[in-house]
Structures are given as structure tokens and as C-alpha cells.
Backbone as CSV, one residue per row, in Angstrom:
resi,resn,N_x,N_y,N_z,CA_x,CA_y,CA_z,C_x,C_y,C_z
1,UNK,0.838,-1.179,0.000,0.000,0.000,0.000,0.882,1.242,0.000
2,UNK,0.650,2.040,-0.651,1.809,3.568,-0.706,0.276,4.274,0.291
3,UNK,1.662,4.704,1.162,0.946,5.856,1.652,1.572,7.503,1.317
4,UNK,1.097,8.260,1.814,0.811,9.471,1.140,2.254,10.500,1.676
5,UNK,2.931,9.728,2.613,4.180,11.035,2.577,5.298,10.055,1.740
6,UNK,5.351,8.891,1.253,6.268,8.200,0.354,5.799,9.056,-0.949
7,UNK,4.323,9.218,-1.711,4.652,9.885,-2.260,5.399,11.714,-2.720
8,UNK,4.677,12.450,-1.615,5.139,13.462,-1.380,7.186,13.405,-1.535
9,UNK,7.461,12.809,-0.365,8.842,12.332,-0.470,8.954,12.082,-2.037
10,UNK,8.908,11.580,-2.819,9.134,11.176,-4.159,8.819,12.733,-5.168
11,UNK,8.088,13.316,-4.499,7.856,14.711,-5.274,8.941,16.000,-4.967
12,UNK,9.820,15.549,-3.730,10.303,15.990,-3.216,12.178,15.606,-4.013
13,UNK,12.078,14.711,-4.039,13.422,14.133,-4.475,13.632,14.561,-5.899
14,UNK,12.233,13.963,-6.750,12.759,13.931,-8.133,11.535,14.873,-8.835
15,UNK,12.564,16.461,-9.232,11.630,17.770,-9.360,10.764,17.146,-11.147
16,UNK,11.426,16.409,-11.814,10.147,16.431,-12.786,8.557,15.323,-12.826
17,UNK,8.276,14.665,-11.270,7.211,14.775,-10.648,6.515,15.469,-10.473
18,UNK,6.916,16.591,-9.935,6.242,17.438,-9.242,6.123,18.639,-10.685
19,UNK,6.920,18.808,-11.462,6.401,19.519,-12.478,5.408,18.959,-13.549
20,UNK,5.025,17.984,-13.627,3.770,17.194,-13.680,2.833,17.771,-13.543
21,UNK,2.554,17.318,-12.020,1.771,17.807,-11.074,1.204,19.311,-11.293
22,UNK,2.154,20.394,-11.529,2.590,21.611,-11.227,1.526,21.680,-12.621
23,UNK,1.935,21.337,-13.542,1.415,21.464,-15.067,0.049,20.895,-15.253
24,UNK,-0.698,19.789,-14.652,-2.298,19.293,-14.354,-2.747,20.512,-13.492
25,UNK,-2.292,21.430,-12.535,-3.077,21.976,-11.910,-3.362,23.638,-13.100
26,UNK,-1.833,23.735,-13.378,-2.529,25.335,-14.425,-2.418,24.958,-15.670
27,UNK,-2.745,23.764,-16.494,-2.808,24.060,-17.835,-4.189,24.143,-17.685
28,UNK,-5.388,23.546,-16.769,-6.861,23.826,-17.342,-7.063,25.398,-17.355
29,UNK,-6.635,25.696,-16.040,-6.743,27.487,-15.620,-6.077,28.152,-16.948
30,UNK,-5.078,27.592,-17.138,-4.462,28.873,-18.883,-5.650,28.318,-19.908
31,UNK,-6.019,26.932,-20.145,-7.261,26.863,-21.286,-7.862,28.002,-21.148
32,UNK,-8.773,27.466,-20.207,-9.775,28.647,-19.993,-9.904,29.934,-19.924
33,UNK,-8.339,30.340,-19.760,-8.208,32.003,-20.046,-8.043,32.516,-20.893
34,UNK,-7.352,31.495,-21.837,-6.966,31.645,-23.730,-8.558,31.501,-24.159
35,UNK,-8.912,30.669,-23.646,-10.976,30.678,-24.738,-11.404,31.822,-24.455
36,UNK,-11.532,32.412,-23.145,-12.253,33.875,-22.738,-11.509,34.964,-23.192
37,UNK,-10.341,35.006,-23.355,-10.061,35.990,-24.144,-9.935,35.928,-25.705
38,UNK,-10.153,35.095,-26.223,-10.589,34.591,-27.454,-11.905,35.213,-27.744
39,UNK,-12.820,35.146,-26.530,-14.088,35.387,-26.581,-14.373,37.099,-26.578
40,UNK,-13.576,37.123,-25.426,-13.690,38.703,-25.396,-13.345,39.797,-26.425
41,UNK,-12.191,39.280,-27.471,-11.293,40.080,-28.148,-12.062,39.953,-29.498
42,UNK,-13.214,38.894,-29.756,-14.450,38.688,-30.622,-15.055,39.642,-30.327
43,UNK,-15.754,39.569,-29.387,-16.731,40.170,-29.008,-16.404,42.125,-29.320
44,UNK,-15.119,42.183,-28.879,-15.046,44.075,-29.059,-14.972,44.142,-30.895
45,UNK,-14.084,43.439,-31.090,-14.218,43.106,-32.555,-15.697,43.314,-33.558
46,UNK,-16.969,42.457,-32.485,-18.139,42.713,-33.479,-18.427,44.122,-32.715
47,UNK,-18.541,44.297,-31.883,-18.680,45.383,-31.317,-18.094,46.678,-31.942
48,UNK,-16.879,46.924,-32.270,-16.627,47.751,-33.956,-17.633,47.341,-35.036
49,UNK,-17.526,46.359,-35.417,-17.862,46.252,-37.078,-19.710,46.525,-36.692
50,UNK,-20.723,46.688,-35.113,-21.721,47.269,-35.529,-21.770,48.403,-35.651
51,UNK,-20.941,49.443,-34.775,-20.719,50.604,-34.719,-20.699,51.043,-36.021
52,UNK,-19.492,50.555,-37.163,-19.312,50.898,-38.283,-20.529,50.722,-38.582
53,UNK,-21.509,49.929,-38.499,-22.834,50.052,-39.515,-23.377,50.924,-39.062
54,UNK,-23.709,51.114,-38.431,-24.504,52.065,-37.720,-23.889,53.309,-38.270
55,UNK,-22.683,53.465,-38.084,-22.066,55.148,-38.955,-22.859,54.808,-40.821
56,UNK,-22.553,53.813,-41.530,-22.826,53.756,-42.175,-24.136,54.022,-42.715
57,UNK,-24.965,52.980,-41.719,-26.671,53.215,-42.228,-27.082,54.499,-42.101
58,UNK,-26.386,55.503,-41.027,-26.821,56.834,-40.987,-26.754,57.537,-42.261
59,UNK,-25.385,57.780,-42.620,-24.593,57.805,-43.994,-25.964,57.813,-45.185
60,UNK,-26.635,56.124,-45.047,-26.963,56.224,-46.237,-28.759,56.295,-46.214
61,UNK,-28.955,56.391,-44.878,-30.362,57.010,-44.662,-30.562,58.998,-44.820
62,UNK,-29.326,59.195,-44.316,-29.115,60.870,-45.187,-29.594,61.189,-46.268
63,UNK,-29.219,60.203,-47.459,-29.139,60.327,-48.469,-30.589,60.763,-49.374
64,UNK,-31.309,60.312,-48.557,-32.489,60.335,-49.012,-33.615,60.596,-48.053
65,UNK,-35.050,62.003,-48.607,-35.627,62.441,-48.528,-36.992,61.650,-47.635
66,UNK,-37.485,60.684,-48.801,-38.159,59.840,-48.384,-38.098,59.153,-47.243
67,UNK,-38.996,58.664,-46.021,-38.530,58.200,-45.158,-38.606,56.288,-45.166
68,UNK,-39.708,56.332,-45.902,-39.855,54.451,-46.576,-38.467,54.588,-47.002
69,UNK,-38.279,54.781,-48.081,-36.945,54.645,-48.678,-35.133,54.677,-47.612
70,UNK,-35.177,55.671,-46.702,-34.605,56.135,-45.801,-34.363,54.523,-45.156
71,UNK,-34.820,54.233,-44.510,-35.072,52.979,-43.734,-34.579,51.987,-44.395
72,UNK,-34.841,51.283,-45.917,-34.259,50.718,-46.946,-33.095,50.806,-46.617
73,UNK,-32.554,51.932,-47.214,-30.870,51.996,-47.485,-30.742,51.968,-46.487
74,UNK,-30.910,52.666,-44.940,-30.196,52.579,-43.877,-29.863,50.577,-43.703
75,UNK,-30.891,49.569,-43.874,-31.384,48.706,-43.559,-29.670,47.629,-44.234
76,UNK,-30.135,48.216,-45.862,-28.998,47.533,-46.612,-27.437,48.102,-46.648
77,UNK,-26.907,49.283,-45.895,-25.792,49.574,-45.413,-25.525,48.537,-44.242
78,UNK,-26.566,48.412,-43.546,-26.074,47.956,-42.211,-25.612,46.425,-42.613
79,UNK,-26.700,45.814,-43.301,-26.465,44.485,-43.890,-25.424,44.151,-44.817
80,UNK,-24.996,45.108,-45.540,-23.921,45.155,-45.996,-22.312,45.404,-45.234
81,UNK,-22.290,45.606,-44.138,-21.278,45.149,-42.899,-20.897,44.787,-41.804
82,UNK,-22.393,43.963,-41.691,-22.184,43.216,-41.008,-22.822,41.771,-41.596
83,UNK,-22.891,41.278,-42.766,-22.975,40.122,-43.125,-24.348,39.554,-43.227
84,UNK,-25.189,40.194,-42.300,-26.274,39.599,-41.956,-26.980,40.727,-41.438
85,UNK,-28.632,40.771,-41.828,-29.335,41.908,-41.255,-29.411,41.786,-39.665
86,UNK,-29.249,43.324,-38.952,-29.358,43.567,-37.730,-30.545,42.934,-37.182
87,UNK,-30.303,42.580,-36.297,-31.992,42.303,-35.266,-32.963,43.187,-35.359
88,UNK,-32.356,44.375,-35.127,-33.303,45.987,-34.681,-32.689,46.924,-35.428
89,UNK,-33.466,48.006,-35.570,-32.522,48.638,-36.725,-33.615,50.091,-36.418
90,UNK,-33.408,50.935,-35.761,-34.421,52.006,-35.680,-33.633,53.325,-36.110
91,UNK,-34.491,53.775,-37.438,-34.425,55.566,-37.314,-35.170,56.629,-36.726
92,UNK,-34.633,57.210,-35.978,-34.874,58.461,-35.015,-34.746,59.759,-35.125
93,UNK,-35.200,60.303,-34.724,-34.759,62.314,-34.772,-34.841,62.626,-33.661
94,UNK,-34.230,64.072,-33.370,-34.172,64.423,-31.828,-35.263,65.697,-32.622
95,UNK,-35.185,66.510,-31.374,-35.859,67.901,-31.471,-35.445,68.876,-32.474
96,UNK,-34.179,68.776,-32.421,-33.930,69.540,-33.818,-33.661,69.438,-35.082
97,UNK,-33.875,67.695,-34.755,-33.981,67.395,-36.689,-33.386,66.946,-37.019
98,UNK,-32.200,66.496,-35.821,-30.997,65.335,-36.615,-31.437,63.856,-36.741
99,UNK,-30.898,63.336,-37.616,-31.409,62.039,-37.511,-30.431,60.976,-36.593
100,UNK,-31.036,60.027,-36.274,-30.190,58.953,-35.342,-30.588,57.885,-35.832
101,UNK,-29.169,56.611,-35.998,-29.374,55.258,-35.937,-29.288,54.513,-34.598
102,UNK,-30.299,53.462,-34.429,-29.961,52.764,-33.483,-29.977,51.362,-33.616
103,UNK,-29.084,50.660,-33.579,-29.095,49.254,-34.274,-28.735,47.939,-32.658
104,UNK,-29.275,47.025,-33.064,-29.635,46.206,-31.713,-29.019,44.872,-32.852
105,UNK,-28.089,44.408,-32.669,-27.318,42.877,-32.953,-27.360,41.833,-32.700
106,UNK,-27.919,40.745,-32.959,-27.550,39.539,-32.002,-26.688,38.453,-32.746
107,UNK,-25.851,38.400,-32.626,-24.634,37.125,-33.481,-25.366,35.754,-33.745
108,UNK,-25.854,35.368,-34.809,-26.248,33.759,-34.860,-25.022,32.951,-34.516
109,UNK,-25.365,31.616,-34.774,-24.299,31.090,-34.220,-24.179,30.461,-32.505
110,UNK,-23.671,29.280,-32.287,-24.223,29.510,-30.922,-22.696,29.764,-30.124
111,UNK,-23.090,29.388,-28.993,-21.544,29.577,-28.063,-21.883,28.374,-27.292
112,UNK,-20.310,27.502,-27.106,-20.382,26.511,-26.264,-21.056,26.542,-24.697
113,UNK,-22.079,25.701,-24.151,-22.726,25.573,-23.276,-22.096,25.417,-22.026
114,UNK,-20.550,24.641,-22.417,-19.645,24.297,-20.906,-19.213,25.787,-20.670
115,UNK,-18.717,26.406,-21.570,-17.964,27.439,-21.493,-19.069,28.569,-20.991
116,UNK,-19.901,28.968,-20.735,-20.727,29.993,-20.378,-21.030,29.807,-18.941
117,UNK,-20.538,28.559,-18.451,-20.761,28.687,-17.184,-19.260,28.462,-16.426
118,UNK,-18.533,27.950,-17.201,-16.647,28.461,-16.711,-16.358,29.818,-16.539
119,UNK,-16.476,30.188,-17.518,-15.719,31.683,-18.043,-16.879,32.285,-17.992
120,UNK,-16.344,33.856,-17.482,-17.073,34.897,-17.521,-17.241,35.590,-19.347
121,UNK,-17.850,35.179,-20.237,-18.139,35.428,-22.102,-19.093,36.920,-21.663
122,UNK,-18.896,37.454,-23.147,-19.675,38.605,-22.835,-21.023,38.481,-23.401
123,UNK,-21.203,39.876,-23.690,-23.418,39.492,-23.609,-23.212,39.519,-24.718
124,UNK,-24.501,38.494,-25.125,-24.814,38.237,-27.220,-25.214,39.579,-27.267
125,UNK,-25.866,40.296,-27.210,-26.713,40.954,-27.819,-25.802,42.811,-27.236
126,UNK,-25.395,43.078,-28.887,-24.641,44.398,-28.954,-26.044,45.727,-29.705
127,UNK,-25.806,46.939,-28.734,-26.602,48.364,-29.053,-25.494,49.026,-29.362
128,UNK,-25.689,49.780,-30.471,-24.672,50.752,-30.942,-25.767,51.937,-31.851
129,UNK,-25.308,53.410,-31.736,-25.900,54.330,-31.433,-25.493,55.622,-33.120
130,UNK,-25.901,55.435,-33.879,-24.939,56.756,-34.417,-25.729,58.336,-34.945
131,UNK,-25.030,59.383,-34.536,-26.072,60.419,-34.237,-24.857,61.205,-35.759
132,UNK,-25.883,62.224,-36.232,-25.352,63.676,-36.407,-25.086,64.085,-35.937
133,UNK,-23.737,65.155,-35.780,-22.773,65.897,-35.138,-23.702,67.315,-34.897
């Protein structure tokens, strides 16, 4: 029967045991920090490319008079960079007449189920805002 300070003793004597050991306890902890920041550095990533639509759809809801029409192009700028039409997609005005985009995202696609309850992932669903100056 081995008991438990023969092994210790043995971790003690001969150091590439114990770097073993050393290596089962933080390679899961580094996984999991390489996926979440994998995740995170996605995530700011789409988080630009809605923004850019959103500058864009403003851009090309300007363009035009009509407000049916307005909505259109704003609709197909946005879809045009980000791959896929927005979830939400609202044109707005303030009080003095500027116009505003407001676009609401949700990424298809799913995200692993283990991983959402390991790692802290960020939220699916991105708001990005773009006004006249």
C-alpha cells in the first residue's frame, strides 16, 4: 500500500514529478483564459464592425428624402457590414432634426454551453448608437 508522505517524499526528491503535477493543476486554468479571451477580443471586434454600420446606415439614410426609402438603405448599409441583417434597426430624430441610428445585434451562431458557465463570455446581444454631429 503507498501511503501518502512516500509519495510526497518522491515529489520531493525527483523535481520532474512534481512539475507534472505543477502542469495538471494550471494548464486547465491557462485553457480557460486563452478561450475567454478569445471570446472577449471577438466580441469588441463585433462590437466595432456594428458601430461601423450604424455610422454607415446613418450615412446612407441621409441620403435620401423619403422616409420608406430612408429605412431601406439605412437597412442595406447595415447588412452590408455586417454580413447579416441587424436584429433591430431604428431611425430616429431628436428635437432639432438630426437624424439617429440605433441598431440592436444579435450574433447567430451559438456559443459553447460548458464554457458559459466556466468563463465569464460577454453578452450576445450588442446596441450601438450613431447620431449627427
Amino acid at each position: 500500500m503507498i501511503r501518502l508522505d512516500d509519495i510526497f517524499f518522491q515529489f520531493r526528491t525527483q523535481p520532474r514529478r512534481a512539475l507534472v503535477l505543477e502542469f495538471a493543476f494550471v494548464a486547465p486554468a491557462m485553457a480557460l483564459a486563452i478561450v475567454a479571451g478569445f471570446g472577449w477580443g471577438g466580441h469588441f471586434w463585433l462590437q466595432d464592425r456594428v458601430q461601423a454600420a450604424a455610422d454607415r446606415a446613418l450615412a446612407a439614410a441621409n441620403s435620401s428624402p423619403d422616409l420608406n426609402r430612408r429605412r431601406v438603405l439605412a437597412l442595406a448599409a447595415a447588412q452590408a457590414v455586417l454580413g447579416s441583417p441587424p436584429t433591430e434597426l431604428d431611425l430616429l430624430a431628436d428635437r432639432k432634426g438630426r437624424s439617429m441610428v440605433r441598431i440592436v445585434y444579435e450574433p447567430t451562431g451559438g456559443r459553447s454551453p460548458v464554457l458559459g458557465g466556466l468563463a465569464l463570455l460577454p453578452p450576445r446581444m450588442i446596441v450601438r448608437h450613431a447620431a449627427q454631429p
